[in-house]
HTML snippet that shows the backbone in 3Dmol.js (N, CA, C, O; Angstrom):
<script src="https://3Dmol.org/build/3Dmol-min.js"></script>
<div id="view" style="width:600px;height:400px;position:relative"></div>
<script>
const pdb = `
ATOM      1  N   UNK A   1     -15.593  -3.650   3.049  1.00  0.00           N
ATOM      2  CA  UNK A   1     -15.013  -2.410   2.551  1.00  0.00           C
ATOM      3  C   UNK A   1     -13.527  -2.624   2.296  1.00  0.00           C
ATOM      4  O   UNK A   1     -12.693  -3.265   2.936  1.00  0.00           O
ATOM      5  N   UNK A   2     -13.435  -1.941   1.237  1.00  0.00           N
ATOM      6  CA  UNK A   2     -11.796  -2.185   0.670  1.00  0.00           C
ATOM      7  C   UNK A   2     -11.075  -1.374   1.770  1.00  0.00           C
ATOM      8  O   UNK A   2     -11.570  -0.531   2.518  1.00  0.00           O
ATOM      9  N   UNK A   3      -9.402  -1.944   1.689  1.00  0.00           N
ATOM     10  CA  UNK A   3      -9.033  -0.924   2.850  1.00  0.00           C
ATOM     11  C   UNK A   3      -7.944  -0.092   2.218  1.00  0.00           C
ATOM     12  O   UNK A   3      -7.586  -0.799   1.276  1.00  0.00           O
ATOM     13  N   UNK A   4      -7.203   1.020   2.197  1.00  0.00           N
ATOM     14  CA  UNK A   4      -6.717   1.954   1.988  1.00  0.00           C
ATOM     15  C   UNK A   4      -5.134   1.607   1.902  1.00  0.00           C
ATOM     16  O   UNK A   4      -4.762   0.444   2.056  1.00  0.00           O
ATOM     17  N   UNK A   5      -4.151   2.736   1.633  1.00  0.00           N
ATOM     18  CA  UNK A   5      -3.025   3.089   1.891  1.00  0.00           C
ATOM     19  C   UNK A   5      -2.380   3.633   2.426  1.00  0.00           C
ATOM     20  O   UNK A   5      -2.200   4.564   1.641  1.00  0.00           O
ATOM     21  N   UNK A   6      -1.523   3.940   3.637  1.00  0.00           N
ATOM     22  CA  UNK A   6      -1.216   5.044   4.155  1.00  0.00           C
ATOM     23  C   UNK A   6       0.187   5.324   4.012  1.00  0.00           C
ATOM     24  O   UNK A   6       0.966   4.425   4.330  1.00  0.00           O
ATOM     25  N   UNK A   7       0.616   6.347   3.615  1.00  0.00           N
ATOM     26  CA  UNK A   7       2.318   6.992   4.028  1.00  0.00           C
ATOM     27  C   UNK A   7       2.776   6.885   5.618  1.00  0.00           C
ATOM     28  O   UNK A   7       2.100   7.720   6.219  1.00  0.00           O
ATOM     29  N   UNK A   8       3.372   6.413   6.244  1.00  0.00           N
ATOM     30  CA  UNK A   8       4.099   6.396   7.483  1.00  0.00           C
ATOM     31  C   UNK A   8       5.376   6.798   7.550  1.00  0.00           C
ATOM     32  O   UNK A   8       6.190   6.544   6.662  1.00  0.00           O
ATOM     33  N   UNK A   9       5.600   7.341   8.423  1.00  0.00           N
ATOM     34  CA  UNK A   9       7.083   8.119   8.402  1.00  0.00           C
ATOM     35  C   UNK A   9       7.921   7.105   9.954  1.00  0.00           C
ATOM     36  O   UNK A   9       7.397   6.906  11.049  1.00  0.00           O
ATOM     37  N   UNK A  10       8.927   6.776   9.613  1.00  0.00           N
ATOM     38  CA  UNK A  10       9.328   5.893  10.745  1.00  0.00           C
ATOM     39  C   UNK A  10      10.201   7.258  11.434  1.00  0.00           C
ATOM     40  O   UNK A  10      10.934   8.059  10.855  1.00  0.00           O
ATOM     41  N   UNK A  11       9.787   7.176  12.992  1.00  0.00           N
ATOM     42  CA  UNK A  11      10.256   8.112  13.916  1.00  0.00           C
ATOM     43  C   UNK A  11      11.696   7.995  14.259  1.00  0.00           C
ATOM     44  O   UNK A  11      12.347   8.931  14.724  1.00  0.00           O
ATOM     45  N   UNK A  12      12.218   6.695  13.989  1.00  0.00           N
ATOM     46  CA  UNK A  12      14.382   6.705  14.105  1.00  0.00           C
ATOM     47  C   UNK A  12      14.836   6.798  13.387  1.00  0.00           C
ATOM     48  O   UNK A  12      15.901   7.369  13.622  1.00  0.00           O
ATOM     49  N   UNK A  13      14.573   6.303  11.404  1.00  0.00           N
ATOM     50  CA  UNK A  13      15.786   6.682  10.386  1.00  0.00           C
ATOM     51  C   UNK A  13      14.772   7.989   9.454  1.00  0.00           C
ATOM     52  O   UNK A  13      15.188   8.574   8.454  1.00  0.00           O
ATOM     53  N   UNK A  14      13.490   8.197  10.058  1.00  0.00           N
ATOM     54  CA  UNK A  14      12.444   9.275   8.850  1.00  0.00           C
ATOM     55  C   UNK A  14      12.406   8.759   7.380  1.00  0.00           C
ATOM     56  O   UNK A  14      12.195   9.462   6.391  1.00  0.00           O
ATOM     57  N   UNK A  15      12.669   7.292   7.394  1.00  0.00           N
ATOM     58  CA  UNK A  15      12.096   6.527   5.938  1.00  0.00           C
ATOM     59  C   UNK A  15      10.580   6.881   6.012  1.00  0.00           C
ATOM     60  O   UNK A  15       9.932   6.695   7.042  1.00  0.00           O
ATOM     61  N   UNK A  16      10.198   7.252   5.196  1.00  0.00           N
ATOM     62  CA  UNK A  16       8.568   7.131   4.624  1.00  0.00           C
ATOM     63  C   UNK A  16       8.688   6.000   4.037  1.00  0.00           C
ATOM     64  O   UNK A  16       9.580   5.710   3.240  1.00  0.00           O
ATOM     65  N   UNK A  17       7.408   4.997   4.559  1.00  0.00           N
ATOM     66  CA  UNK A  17       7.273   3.863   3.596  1.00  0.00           C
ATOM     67  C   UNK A  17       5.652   3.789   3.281  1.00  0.00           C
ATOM     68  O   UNK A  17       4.912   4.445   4.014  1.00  0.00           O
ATOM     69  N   UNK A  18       5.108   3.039   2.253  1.00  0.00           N
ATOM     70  CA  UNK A  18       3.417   3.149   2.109  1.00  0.00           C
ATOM     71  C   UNK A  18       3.109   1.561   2.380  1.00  0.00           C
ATOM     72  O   UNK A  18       3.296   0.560   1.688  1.00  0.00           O
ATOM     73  N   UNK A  19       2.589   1.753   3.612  1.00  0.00           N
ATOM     74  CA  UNK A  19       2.104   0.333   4.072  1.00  0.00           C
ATOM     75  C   UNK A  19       0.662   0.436   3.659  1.00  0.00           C
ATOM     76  O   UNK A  19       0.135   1.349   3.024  1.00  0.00           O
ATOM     77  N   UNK A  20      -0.097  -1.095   4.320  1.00  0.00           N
ATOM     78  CA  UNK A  20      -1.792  -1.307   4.087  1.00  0.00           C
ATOM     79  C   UNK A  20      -2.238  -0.568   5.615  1.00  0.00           C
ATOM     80  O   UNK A  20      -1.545  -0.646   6.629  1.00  0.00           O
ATOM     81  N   UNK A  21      -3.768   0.274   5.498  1.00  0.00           N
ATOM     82  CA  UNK A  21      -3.688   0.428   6.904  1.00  0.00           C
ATOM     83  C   UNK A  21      -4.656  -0.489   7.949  1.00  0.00           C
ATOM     84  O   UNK A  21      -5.149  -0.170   9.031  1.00  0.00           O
ATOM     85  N   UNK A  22      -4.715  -1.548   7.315  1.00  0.00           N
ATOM     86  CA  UNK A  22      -5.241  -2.842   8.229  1.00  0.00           C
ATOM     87  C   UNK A  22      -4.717  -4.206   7.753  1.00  0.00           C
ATOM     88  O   UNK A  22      -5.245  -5.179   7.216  1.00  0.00           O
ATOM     89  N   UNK A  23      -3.496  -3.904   8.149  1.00  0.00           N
ATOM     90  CA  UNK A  23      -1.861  -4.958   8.057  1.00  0.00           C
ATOM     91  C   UNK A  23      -2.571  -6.210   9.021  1.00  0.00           C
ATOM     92  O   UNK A  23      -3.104  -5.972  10.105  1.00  0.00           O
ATOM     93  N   UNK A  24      -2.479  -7.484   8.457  1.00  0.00           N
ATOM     94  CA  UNK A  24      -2.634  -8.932   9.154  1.00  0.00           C
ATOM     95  C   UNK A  24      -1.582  -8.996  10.111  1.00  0.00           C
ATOM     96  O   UNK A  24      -2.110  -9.441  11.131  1.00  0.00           O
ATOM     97  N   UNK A  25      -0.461  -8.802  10.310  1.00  0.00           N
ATOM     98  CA  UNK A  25       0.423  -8.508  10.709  1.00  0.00           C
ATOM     99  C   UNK A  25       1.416  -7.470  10.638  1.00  0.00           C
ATOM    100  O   UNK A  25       1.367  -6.622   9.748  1.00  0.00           O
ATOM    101  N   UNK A  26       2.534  -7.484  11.731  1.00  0.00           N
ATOM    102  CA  UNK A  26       2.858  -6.086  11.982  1.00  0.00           C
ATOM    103  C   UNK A  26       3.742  -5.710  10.898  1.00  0.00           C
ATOM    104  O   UNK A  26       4.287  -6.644  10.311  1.00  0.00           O
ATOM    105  N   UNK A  27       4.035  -4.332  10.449  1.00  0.00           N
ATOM    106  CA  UNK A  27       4.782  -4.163   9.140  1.00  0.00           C
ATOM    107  C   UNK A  27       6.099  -2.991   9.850  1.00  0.00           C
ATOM    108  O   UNK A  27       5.972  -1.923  10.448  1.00  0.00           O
ATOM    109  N   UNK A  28       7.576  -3.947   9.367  1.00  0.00           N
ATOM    110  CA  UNK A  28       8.323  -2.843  10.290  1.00  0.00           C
ATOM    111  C   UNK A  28       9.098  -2.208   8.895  1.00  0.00           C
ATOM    112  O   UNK A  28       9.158  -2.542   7.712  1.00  0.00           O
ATOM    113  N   UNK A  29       9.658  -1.088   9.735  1.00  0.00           N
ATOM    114  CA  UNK A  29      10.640   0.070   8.337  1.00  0.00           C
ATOM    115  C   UNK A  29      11.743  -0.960   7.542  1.00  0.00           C
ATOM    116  O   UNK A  29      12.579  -1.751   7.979  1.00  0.00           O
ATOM    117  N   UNK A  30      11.422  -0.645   6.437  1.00  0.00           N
ATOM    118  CA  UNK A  30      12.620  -1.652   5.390  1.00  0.00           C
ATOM    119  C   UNK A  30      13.847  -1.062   5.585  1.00  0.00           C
ATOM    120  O   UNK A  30      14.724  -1.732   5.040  1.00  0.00           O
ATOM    121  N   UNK A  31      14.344   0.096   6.240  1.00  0.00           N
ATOM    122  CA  UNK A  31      15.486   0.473   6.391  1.00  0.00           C
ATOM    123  C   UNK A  31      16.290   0.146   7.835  1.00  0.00           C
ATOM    124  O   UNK A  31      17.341  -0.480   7.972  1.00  0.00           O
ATOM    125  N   UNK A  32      15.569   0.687   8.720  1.00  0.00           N
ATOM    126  CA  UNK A  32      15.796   0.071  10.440  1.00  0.00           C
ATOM    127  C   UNK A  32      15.306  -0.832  11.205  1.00  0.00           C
ATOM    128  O   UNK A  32      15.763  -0.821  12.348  1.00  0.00           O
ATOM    129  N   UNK A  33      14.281  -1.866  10.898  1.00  0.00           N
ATOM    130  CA  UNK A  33      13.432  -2.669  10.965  1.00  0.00           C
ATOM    131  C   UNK A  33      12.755  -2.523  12.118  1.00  0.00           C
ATOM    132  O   UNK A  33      12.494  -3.560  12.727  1.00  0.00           O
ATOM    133  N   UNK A  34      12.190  -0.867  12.851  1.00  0.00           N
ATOM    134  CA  UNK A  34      11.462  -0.360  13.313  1.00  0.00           C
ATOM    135  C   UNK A  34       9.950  -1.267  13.270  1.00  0.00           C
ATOM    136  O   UNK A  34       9.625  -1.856  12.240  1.00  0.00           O
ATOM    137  N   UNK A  35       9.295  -1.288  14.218  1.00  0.00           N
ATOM    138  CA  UNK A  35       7.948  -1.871  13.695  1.00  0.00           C
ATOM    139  C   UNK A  35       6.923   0.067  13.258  1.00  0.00           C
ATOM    140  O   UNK A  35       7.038   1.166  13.800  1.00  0.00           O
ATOM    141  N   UNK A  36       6.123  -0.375  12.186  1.00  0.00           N
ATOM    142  CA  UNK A  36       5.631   1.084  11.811  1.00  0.00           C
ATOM    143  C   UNK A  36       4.346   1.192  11.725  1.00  0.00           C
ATOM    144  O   UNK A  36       3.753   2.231  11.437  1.00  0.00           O
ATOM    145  N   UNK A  37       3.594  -0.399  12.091  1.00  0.00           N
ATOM    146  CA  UNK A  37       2.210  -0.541  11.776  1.00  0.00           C
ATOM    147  C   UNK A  37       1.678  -1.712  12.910  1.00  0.00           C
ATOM    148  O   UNK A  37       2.209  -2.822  12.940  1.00  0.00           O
ATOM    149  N   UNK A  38       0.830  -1.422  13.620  1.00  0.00           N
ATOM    150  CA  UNK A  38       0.747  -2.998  14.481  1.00  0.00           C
ATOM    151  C   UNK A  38      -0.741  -2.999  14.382  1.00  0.00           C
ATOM    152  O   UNK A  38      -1.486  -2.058  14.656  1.00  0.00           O
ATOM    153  N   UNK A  39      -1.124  -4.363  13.888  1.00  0.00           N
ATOM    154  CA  UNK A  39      -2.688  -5.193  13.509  1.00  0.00           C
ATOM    155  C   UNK A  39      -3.411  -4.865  14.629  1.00  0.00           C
ATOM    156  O   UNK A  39      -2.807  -4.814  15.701  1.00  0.00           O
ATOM    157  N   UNK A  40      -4.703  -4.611  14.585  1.00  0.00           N
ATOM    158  CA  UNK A  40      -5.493  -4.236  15.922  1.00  0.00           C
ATOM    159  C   UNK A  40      -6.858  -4.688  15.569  1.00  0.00           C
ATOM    160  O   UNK A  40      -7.723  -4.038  16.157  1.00  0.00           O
ATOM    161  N   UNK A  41      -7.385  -5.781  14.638  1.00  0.00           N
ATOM    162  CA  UNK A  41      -8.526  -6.359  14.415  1.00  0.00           C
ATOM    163  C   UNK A  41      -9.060  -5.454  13.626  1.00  0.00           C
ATOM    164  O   UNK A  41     -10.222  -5.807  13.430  1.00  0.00           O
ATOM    165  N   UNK A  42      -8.854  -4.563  13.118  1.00  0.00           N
ATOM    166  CA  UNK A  42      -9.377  -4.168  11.934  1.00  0.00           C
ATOM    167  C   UNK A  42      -8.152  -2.732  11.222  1.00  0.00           C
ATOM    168  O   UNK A  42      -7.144  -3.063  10.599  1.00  0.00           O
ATOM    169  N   UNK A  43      -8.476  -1.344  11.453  1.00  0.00           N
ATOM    170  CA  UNK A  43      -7.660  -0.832  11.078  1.00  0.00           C
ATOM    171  C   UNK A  43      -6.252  -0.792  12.256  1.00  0.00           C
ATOM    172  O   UNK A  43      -6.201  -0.660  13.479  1.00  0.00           O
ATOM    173  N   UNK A  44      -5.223  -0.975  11.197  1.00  0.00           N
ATOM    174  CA  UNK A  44      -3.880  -0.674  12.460  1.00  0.00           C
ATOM    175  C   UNK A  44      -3.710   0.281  13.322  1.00  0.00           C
ATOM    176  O   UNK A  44      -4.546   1.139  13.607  1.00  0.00           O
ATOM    177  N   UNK A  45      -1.992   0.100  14.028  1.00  0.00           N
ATOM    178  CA  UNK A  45      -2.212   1.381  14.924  1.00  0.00           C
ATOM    179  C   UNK A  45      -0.858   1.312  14.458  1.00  0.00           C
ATOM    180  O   UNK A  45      -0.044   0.391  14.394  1.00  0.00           O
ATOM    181  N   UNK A  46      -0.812   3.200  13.977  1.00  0.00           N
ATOM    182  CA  UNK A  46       0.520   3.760  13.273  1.00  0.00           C
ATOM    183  C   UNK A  46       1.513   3.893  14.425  1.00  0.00           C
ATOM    184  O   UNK A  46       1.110   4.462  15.439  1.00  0.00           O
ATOM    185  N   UNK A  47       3.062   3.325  14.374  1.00  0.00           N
ATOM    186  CA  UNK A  47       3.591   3.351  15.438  1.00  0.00           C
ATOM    187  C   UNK A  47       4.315   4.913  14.641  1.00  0.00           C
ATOM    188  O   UNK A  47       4.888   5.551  15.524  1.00  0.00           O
ATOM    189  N   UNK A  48       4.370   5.319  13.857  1.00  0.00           N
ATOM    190  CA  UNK A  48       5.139   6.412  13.277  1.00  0.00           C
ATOM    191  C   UNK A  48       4.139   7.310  12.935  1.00  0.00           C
ATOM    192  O   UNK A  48       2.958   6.969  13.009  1.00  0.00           O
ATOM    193  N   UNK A  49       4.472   8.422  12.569  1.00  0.00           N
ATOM    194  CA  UNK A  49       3.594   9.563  11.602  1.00  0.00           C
ATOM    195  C   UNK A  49       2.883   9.378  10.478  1.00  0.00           C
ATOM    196  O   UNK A  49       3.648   9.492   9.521  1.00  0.00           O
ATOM    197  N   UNK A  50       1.824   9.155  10.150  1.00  0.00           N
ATOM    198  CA  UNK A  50       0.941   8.850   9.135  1.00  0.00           C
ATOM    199  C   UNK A  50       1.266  10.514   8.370  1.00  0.00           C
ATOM    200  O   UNK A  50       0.918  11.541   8.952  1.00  0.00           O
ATOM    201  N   UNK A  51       1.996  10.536   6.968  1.00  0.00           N
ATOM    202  CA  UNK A  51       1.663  12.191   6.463  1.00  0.00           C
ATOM    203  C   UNK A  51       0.972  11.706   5.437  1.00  0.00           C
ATOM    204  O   UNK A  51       1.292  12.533   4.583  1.00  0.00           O
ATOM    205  N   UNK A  52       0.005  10.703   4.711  1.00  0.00           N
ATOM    206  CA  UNK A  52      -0.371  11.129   4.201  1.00  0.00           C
ATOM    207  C   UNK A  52      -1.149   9.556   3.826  1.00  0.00           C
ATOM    208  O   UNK A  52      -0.777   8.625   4.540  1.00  0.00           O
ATOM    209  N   UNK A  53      -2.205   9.239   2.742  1.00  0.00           N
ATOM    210  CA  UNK A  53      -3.067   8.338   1.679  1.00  0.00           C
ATOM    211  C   UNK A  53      -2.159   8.080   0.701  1.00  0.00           C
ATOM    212  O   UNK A  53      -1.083   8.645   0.503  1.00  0.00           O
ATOM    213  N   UNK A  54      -2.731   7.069   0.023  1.00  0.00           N
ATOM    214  CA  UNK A  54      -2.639   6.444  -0.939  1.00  0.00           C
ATOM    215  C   UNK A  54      -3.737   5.577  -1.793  1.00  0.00           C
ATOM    216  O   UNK A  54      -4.517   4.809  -1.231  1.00  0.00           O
ATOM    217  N   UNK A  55      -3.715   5.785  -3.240  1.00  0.00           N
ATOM    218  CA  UNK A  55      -4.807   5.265  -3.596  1.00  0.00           C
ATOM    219  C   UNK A  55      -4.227   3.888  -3.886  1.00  0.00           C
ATOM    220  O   UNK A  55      -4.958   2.982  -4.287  1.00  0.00           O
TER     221      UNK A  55
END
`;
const viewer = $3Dmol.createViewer("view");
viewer.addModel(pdb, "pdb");
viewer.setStyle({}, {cartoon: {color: "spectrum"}});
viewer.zoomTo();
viewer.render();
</script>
């Protein structure tokens, strides 16, 4: 199964960025270099606010 997009909102500078949501590795905020996504063998685990998809 293909995997998705998600909006994440990083919880220290509130950059929204659109990561993958089953990242090989961890994906941090391009602005504070927060980590915002951490790999968990299949779908990630949002370290920030997920508001929203992406196609």
């Amino acid at each position: 199964m293909p995997g998705k997009f998600v909006t994440v909102k990083c919880e220290k500078c509130k950059n929204e960025q659109t990561v993958f949501e089953k990242p090989a590795q961890a994906v941090t905020c391009l602005v504070c270099h927060e980590v915002l996504m951490v790999p968990r063998g299949g779908k990630g685990e949002a370290k920030g606010k997920v508001i929203g998809t992406a196609k």
